[in-house]
LUMLUMDREN-2810 file (N, C-alpha, C; in Angstrom, 1 decimal):
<atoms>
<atom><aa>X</aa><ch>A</ch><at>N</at><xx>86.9</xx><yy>100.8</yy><zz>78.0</zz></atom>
<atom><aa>X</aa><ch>A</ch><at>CA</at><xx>85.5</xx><yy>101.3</yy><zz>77.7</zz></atom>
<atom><aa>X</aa><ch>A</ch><at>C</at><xx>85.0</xx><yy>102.0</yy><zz>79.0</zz></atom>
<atom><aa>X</aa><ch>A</ch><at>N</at><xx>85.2</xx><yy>101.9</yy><zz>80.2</zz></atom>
<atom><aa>X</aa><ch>A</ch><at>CA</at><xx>84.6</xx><yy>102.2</yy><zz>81.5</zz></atom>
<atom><aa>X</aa><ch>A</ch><at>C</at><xx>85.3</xx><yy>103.8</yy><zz>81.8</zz></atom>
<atom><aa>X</aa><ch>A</ch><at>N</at><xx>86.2</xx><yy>104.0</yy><zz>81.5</zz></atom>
<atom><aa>X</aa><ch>A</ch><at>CA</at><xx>87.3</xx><yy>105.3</yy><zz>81.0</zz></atom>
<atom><aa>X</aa><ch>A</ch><at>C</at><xx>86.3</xx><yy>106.2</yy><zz>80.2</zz></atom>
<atom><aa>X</aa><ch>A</ch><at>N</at><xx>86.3</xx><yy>105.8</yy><zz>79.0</zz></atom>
<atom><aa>X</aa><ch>A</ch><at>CA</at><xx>85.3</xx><yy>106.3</yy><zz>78.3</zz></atom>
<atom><aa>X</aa><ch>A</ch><at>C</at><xx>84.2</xx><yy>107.2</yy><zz>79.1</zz></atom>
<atom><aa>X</aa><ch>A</ch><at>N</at><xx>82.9</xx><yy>106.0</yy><zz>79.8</zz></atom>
<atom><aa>X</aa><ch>A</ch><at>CA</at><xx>81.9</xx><yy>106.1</yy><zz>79.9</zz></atom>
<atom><aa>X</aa><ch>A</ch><at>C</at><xx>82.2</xx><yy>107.1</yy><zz>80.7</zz></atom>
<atom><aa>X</aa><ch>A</ch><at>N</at><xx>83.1</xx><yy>107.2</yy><zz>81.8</zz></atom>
<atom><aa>X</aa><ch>A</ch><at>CA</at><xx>83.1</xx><yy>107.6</yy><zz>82.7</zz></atom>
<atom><aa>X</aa><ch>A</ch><at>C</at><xx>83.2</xx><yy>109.4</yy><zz>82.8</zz></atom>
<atom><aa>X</aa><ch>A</ch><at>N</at><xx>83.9</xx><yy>109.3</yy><zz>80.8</zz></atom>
<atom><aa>X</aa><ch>A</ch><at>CA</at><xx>84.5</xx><yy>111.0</yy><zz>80.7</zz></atom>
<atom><aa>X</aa><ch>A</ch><at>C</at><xx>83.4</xx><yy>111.2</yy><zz>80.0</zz></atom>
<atom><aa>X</aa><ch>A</ch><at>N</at><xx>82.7</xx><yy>110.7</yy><zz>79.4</zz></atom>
<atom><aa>X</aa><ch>A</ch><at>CA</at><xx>81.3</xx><yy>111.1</yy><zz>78.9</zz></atom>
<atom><aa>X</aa><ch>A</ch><at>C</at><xx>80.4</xx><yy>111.8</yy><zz>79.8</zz></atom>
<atom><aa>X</aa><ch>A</ch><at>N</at><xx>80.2</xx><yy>111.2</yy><zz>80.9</zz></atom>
<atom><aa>X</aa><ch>A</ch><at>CA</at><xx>79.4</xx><yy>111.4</yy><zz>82.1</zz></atom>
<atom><aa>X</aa><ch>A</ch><at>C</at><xx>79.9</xx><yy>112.4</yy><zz>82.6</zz></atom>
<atom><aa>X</aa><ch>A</ch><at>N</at><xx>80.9</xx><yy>112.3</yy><zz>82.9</zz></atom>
<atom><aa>X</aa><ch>A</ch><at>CA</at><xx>81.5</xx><yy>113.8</yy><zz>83.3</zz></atom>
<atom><aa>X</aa><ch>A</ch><at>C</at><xx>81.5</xx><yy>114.6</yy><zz>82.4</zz></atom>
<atom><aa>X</aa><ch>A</ch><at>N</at><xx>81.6</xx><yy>114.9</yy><zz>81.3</zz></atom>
<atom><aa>X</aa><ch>A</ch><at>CA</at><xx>81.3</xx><yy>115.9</yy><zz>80.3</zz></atom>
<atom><aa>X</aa><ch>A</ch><at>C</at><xx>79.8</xx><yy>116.2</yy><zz>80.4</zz></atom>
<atom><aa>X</aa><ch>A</ch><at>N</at><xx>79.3</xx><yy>115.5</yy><zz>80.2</zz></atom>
<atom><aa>X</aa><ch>A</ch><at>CA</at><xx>77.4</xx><yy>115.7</yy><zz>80.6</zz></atom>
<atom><aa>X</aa><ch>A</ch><at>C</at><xx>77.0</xx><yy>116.5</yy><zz>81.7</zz></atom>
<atom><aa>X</aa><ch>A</ch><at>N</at><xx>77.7</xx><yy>116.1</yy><zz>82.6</zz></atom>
<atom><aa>X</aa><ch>A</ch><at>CA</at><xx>77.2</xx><yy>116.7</yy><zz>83.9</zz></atom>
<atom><aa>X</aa><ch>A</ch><at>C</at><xx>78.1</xx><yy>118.3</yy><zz>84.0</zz></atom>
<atom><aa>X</aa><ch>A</ch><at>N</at><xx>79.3</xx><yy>118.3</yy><zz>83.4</zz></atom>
<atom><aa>X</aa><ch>A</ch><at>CA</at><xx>79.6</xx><yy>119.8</yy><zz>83.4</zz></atom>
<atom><aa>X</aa><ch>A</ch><at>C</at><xx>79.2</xx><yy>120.7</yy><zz>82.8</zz></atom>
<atom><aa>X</aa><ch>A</ch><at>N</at><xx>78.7</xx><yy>120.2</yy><zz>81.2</zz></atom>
<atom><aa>X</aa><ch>A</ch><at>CA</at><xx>77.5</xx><yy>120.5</yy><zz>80.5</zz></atom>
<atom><aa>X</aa><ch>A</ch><at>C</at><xx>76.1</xx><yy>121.2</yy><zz>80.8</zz></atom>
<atom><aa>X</aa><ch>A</ch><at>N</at><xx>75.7</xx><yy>120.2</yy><zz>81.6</zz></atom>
<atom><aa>X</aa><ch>A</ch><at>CA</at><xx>74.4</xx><yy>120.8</yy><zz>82.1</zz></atom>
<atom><aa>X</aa><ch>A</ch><at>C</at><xx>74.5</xx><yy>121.6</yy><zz>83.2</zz></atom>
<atom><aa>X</aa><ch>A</ch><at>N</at><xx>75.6</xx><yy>122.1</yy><zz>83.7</zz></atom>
<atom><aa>X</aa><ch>A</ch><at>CA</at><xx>75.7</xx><yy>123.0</yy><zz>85.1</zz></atom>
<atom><aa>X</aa><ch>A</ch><at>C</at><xx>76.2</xx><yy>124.0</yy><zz>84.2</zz></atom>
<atom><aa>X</aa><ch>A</ch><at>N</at><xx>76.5</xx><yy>123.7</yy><zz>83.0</zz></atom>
<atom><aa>X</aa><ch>A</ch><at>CA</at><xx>76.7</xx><yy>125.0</yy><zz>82.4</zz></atom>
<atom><aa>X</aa><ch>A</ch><at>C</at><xx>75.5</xx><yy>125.8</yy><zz>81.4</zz></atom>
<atom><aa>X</aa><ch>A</ch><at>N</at><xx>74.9</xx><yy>124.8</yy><zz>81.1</zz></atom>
<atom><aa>X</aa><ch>A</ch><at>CA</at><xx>73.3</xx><yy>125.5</yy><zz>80.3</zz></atom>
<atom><aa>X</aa><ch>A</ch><at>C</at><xx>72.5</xx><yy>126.4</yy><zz>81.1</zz></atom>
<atom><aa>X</aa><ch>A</ch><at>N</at><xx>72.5</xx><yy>126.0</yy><zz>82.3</zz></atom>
<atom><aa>X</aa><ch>A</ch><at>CA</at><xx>71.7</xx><yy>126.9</yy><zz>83.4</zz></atom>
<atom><aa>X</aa><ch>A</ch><at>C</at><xx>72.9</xx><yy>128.2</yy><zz>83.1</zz></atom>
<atom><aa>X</aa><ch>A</ch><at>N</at><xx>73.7</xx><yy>128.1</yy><zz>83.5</zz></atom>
<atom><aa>X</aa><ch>A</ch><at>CA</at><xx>74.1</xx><yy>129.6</yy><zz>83.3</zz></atom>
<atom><aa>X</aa><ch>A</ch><at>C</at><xx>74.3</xx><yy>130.2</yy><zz>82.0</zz></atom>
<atom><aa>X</aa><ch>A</ch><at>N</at><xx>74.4</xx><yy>129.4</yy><zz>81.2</zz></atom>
<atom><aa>X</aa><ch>A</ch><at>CA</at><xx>74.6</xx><yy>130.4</yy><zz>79.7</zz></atom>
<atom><aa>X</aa><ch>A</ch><at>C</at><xx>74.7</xx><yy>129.2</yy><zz>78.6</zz></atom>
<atom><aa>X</aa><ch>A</ch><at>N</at><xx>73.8</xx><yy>129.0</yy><zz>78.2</zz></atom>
<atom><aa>X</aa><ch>A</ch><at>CA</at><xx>72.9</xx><yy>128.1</yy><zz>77.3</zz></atom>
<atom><aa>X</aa><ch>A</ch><at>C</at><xx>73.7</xx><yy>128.0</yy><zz>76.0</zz></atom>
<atom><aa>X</aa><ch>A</ch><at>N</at><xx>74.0</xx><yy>129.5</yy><zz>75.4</zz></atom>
<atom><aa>X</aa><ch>A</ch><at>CA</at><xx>74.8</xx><yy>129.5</yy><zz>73.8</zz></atom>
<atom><aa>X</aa><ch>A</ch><at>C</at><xx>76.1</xx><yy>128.6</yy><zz>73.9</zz></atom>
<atom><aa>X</aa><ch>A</ch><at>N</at><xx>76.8</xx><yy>129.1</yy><zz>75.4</zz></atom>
<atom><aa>X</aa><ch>A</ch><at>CA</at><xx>78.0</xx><yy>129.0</yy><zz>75.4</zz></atom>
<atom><aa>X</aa><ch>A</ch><at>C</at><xx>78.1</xx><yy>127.2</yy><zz>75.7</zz></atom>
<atom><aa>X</aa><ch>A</ch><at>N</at><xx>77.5</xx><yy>127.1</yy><zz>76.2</zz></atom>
<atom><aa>X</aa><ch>A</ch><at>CA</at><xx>77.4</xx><yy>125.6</yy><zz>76.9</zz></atom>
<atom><aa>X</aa><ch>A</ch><at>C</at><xx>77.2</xx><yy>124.7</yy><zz>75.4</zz></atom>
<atom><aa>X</aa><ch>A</ch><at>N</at><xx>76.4</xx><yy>124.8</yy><zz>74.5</zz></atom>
<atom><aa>X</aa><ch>A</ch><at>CA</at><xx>76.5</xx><yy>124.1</yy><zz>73.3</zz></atom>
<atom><aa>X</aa><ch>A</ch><at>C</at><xx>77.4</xx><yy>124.2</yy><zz>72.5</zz></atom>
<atom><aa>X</aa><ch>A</ch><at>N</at><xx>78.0</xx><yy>125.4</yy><zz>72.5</zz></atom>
<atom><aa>X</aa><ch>A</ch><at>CA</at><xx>79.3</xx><yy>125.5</yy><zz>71.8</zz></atom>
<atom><aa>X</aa><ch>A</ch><at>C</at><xx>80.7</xx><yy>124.8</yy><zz>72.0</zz></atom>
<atom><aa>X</aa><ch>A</ch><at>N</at><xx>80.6</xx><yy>124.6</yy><zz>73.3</zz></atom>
<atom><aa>X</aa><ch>A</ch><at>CA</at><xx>81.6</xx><yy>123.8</yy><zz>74.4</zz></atom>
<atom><aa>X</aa><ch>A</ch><at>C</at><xx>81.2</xx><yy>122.8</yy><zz>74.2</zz></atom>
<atom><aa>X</aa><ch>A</ch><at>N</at><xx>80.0</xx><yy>121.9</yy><zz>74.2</zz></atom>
<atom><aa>X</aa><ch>A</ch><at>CA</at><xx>79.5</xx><yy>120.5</yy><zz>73.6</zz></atom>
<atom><aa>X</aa><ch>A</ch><at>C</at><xx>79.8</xx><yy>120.2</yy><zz>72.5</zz></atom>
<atom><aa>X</aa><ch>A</ch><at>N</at><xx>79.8</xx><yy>120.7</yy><zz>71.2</zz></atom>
<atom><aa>X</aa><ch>A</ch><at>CA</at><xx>80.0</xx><yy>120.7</yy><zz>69.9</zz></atom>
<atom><aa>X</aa><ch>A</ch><at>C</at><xx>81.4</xx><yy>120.6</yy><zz>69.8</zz></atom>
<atom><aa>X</aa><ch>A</ch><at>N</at><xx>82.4</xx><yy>121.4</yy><zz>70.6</zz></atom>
<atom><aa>X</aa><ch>A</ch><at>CA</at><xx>83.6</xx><yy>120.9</yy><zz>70.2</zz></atom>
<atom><aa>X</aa><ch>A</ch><at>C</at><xx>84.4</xx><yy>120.0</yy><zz>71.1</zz></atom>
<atom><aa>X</aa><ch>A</ch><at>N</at><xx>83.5</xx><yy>119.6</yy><zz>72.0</zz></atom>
<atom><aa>X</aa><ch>A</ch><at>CA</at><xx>84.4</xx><yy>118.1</yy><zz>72.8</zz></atom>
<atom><aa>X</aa><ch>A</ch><at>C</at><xx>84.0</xx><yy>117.1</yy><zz>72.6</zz></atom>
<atom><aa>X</aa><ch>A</ch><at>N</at><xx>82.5</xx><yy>116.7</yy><zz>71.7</zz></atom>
<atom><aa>X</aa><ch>A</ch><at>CA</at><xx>82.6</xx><yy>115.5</yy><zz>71.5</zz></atom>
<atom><aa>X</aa><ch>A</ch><at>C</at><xx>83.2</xx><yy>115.4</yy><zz>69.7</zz></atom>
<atom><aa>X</aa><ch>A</ch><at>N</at><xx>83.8</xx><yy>115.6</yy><zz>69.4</zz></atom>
<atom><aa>X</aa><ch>A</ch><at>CA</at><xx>84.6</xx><yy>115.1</yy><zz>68.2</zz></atom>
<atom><aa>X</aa><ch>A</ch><at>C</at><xx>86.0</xx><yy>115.0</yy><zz>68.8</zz></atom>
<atom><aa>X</aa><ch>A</ch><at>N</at><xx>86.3</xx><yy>116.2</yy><zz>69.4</zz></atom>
<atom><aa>X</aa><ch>A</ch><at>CA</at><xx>87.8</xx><yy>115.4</yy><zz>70.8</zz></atom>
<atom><aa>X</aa><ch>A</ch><at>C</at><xx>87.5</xx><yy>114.3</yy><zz>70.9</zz></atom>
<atom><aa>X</aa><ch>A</ch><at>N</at><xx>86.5</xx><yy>113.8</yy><zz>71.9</zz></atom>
<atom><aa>X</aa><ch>A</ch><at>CA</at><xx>86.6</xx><yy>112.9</yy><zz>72.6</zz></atom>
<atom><aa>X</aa><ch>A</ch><at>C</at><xx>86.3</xx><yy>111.4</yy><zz>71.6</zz></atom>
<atom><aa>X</aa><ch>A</ch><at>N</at><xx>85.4</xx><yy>111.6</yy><zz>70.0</zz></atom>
<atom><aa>X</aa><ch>A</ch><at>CA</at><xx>85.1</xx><yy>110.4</yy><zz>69.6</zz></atom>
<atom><aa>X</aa><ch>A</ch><at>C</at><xx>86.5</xx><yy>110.4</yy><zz>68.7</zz></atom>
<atom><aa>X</aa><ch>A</ch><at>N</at><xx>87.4</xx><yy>111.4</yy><zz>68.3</zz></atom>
<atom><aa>X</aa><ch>A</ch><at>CA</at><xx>88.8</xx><yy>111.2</yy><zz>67.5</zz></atom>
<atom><aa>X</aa><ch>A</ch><at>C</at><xx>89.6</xx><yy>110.1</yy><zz>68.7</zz></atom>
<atom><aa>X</aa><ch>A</ch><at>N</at><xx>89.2</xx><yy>110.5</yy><zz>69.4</zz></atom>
<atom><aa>X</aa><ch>A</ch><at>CA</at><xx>90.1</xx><yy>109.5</yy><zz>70.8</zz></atom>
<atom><aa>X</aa><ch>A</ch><at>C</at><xx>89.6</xx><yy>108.1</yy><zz>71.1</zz></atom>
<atom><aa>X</aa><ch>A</ch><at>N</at><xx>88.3</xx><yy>108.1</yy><zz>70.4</zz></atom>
<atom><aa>X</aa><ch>A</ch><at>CA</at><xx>88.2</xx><yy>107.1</yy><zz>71.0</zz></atom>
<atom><aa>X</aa><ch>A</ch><at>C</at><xx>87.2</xx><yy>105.6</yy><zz>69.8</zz></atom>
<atom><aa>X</aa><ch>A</ch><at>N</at><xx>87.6</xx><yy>106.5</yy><zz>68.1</zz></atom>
<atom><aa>X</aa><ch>A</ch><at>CA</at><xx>87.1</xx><yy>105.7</yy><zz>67.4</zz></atom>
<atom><aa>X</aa><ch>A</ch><at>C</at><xx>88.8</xx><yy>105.4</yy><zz>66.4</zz></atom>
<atom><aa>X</aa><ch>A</ch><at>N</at><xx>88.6</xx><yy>104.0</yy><zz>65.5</zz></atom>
<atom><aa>X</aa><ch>A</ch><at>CA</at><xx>89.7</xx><yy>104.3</yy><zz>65.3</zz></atom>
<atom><aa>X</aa><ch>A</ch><at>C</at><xx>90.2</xx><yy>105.2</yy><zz>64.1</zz></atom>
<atom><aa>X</aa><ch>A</ch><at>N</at><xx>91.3</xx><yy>105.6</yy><zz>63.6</zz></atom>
<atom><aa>X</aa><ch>A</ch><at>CA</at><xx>91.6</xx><yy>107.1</yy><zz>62.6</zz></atom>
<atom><aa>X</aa><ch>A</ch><at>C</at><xx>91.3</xx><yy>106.9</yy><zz>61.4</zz></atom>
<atom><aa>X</aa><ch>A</ch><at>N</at><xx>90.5</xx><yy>105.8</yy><zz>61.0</zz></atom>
<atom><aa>X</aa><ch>A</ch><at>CA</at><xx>90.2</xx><yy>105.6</yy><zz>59.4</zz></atom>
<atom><aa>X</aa><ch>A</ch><at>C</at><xx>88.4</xx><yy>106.5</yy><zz>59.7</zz></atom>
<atom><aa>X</aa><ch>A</ch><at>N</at><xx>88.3</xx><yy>106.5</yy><zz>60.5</zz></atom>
<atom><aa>X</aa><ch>A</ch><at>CA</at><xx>87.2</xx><yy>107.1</yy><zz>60.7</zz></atom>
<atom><aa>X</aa><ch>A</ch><at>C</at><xx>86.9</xx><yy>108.7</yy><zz>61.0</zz></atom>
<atom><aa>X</aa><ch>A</ch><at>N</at><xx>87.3</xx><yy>109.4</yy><zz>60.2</zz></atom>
<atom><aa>X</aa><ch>A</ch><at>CA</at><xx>87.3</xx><yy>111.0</yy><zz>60.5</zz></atom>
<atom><aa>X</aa><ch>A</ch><at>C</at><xx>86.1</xx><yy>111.6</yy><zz>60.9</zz></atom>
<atom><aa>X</aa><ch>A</ch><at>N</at><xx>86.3</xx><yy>112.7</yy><zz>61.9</zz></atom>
<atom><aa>X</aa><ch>A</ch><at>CA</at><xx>85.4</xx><yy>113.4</yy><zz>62.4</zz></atom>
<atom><aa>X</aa><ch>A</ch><at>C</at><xx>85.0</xx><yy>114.6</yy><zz>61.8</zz></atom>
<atom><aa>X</aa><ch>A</ch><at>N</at><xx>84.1</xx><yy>114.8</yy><zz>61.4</zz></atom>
<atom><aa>X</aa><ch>A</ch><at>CA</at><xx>84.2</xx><yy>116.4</yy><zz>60.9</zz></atom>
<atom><aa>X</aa><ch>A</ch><at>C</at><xx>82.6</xx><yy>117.6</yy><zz>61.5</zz></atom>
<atom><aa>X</aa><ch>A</ch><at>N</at><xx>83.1</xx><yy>118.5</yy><zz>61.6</zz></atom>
<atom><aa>X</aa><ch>A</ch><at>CA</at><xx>81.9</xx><yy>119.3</yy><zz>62.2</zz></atom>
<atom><aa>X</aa><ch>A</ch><at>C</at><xx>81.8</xx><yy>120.2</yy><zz>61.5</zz></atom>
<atom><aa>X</aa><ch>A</ch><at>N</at><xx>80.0</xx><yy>120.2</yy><zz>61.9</zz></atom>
<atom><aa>X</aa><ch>A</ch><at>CA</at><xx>79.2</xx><yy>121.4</yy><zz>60.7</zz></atom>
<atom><aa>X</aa><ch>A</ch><at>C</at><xx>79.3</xx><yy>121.0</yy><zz>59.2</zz></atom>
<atom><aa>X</aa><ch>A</ch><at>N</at><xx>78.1</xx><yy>120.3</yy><zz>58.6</zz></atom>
<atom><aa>X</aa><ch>A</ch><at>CA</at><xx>78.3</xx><yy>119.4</yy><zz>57.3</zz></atom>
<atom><aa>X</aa><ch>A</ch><at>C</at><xx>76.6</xx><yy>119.1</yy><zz>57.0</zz></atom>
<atom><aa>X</aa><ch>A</ch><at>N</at><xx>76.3</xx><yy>118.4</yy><zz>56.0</zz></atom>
<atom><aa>X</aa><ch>A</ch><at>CA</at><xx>75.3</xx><yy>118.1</yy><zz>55.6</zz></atom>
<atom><aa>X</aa><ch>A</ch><at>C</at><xx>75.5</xx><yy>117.3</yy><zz>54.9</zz></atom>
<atom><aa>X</aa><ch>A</ch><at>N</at><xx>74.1</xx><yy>116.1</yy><zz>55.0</zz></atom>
<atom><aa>X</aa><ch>A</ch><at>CA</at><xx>74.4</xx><yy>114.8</yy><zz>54.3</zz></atom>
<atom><aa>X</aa><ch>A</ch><at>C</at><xx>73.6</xx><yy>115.2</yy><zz>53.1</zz></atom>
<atom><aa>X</aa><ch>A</ch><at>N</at><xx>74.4</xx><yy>114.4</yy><zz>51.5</zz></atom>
<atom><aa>X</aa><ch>A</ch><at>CA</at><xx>73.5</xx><yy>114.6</yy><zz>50.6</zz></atom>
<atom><aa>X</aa><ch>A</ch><at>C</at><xx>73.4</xx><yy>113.1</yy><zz>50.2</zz></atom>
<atom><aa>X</aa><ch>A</ch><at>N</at><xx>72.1</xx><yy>112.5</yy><zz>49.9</zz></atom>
<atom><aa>X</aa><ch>A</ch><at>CA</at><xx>71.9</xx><yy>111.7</yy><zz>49.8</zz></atom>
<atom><aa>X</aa><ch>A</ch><at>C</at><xx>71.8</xx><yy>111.1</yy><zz>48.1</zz></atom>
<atom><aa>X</aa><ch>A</ch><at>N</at><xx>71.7</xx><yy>109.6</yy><zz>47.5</zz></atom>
<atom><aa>X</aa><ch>A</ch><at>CA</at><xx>72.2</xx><yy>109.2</yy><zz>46.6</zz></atom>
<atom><aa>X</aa><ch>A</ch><at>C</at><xx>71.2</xx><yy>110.7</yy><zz>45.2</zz></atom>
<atom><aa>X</aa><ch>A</ch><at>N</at><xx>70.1</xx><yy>110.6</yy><zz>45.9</zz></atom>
<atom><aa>X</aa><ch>A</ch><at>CA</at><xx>69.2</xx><yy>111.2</yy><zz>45.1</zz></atom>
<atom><aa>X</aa><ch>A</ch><at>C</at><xx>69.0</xx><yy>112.8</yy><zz>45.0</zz></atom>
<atom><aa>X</aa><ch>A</ch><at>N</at><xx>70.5</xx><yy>113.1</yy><zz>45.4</zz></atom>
<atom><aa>X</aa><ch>A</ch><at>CA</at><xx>70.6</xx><yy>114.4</yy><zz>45.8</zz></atom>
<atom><aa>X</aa><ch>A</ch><at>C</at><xx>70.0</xx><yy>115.7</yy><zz>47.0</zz></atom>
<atom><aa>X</aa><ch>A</ch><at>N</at><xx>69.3</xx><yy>114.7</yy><zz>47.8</zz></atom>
<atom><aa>X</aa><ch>A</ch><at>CA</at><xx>68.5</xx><yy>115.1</yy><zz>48.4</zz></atom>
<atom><aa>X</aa><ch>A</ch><at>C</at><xx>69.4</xx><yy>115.7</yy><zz>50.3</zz></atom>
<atom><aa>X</aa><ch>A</ch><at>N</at><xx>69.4</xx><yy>116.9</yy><zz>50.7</zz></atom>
<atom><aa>X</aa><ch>A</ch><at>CA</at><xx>70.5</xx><yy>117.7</yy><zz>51.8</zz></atom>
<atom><aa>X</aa><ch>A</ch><at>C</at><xx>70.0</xx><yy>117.8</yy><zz>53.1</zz></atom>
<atom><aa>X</aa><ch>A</ch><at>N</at><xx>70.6</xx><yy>117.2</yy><zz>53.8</zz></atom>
<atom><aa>X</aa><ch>A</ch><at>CA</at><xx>70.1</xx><yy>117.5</yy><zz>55.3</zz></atom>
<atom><aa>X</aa><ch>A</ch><at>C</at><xx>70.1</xx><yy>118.7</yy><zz>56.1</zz></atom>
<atom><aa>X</aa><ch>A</ch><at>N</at><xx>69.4</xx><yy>119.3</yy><zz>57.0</zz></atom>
<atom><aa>X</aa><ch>A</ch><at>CA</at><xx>69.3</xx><yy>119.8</yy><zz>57.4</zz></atom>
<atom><aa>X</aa><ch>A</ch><at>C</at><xx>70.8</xx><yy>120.2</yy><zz>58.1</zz></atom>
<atom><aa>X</aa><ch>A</ch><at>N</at><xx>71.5</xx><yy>121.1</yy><zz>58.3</zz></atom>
<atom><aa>X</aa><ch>A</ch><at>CA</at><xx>72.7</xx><yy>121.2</yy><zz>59.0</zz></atom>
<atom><aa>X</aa><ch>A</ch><at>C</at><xx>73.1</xx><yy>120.5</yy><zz>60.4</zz></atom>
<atom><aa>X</aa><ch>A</ch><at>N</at><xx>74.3</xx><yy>119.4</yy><zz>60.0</zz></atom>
<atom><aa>X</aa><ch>A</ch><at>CA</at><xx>74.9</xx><yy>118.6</yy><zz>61.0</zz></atom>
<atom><aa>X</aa><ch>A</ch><at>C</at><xx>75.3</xx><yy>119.0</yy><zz>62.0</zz></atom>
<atom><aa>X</aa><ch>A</ch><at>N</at><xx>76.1</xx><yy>118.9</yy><zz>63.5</zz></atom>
<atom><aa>X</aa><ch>A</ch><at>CA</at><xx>76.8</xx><yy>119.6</yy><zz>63.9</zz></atom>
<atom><aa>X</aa><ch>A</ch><at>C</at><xx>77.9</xx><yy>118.5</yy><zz>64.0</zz></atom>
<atom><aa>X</aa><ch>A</ch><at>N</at><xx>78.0</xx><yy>117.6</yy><zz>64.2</zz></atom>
<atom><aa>X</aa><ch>A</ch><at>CA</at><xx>79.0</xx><yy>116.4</yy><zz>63.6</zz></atom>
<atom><aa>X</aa><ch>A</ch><at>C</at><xx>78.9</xx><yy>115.1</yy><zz>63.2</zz></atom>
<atom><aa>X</aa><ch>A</ch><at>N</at><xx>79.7</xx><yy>114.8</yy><zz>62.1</zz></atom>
<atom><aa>X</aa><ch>A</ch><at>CA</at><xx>79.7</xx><yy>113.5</yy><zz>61.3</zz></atom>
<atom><aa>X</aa><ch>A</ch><at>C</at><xx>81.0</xx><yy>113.0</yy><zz>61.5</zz></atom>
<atom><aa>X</aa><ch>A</ch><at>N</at><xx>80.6</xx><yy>111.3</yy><zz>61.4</zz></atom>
<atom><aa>X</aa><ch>A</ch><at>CA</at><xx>81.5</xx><yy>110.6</yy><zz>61.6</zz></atom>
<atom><aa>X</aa><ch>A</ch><at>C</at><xx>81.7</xx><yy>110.4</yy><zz>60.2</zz></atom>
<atom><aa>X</aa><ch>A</ch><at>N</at><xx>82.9</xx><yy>110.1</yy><zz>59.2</zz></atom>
<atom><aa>X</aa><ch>A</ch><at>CA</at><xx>82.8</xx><yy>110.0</yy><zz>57.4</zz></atom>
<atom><aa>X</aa><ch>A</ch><at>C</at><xx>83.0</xx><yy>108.5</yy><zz>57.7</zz></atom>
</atoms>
Protein backbone atom coordinates (compact mmCIF):
# COMPACT_ATOMS: atom_id res chain seq x y z
CA UNK A 1 0.00 0.00 0.00
CA UNK A 2 3.00 2.57 0.75
CA UNK A 3 4.10 1.75 -3.14
CA UNK A 4 0.86 2.85 -4.07
CA UNK A 5 0.66 6.06 -2.09
CA UNK A 6 3.80 6.79 -3.01
CA UNK A 7 3.06 6.57 -7.10
CA UNK A 8 0.01 8.52 -6.47
CA UNK A 9 1.95 11.31 -5.05
CA UNK A 10 4.23 11.31 -7.61
CA UNK A 11 1.70 11.31 -10.26
CA UNK A 12 0.10 14.48 -8.50
CA UNK A 13 3.03 16.37 -8.29
CA UNK A 14 4.01 15.74 -12.03
CA UNK A 15 0.55 16.65 -12.78
CA UNK A 16 0.53 19.86 -11.29
CA UNK A 17 3.93 21.02 -12.88
CA UNK A 18 2.30 20.17 -15.82
CA UNK A 19 -1.14 22.35 -15.54
CA UNK A 20 0.99 25.41 -15.21
CA UNK A 21 2.30 24.74 -18.53
CA UNK A 22 -0.56 23.46 -20.46
CA UNK A 23 -3.75 22.75 -18.53
CA UNK A 24 -5.75 20.63 -21.55
CA UNK A 25 -2.90 18.47 -21.84
CA UNK A 26 -2.16 17.90 -18.25
CA UNK A 27 -5.92 16.53 -17.61
CA UNK A 28 -5.84 14.43 -20.43
CA UNK A 29 -2.54 12.71 -19.04
CA UNK A 30 -4.62 12.54 -15.63
CA UNK A 31 -7.58 10.88 -17.08
CA UNK A 32 -5.58 8.15 -18.56
CA UNK A 33 -3.24 7.18 -15.70
CA UNK A 34 -5.52 6.88 -13.07
CA UNK A 35 -7.50 3.86 -14.56
CA UNK A 36 -3.64 2.41 -15.23
CA UNK A 37 -2.90 2.88 -12.06
CA UNK A 38 -6.46 1.74 -10.21
CA UNK A 39 -6.52 -1.68 -12.95
CA UNK A 40 -3.12 -2.21 -10.98
CA UNK A 41 -4.12 -1.76 -8.12
CA UNK A 42 -7.93 -3.00 -7.54
CA UNK A 43 -8.65 -6.50 -7.98
CA UNK A 44 -9.88 -7.61 -11.96
CA UNK A 45 -13.47 -8.46 -11.06
CA UNK A 46 -13.66 -4.85 -10.80
CA UNK A 47 -13.33 -3.10 -14.28
CA UNK A 48 -12.35 0.28 -15.03
CA UNK A 49 -13.95 2.09 -17.71
CA UNK A 50 -13.66 5.80 -18.91
CA UNK A 51 -15.98 8.39 -20.23
CA UNK A 52 -19.59 6.91 -19.11
CA UNK A 53 -22.58 8.01 -17.38
CA UNK A 54 -24.48 6.68 -14.46
CA UNK A 55 -28.15 5.91 -15.09
CA UNK A 56 -29.95 5.51 -12.26
CA UNK A 57 -32.79 2.91 -11.13
CA UNK A 58 -35.35 5.68 -12.16
CA UNK A 59 -33.76 6.37 -15.22
CA UNK A 60 -32.40 9.35 -14.31
CA UNK A 61 -28.22 10.26 -16.32
CA UNK A 62 -25.39 11.76 -14.89
CA UNK A 63 -23.64 14.31 -15.98
CA UNK A 64 -20.52 12.79 -17.98
CA UNK A 65 -17.99 10.58 -15.98
CA UNK A 66 -14.46 10.60 -16.68
CA UNK A 67 -14.00 7.24 -14.92
CA UNK A 68 -15.95 4.45 -13.29
CA UNK A 69 -15.15 1.73 -11.35
CA UNK A 70 -18.27 -1.17 -12.69
Amino acid sequence: MEFLKRDIAQEYDRIQTRVREDPGTAGDQAGENWPSLLKNWLPANYPIVTKGRIISCEGKVSPPVDILVI
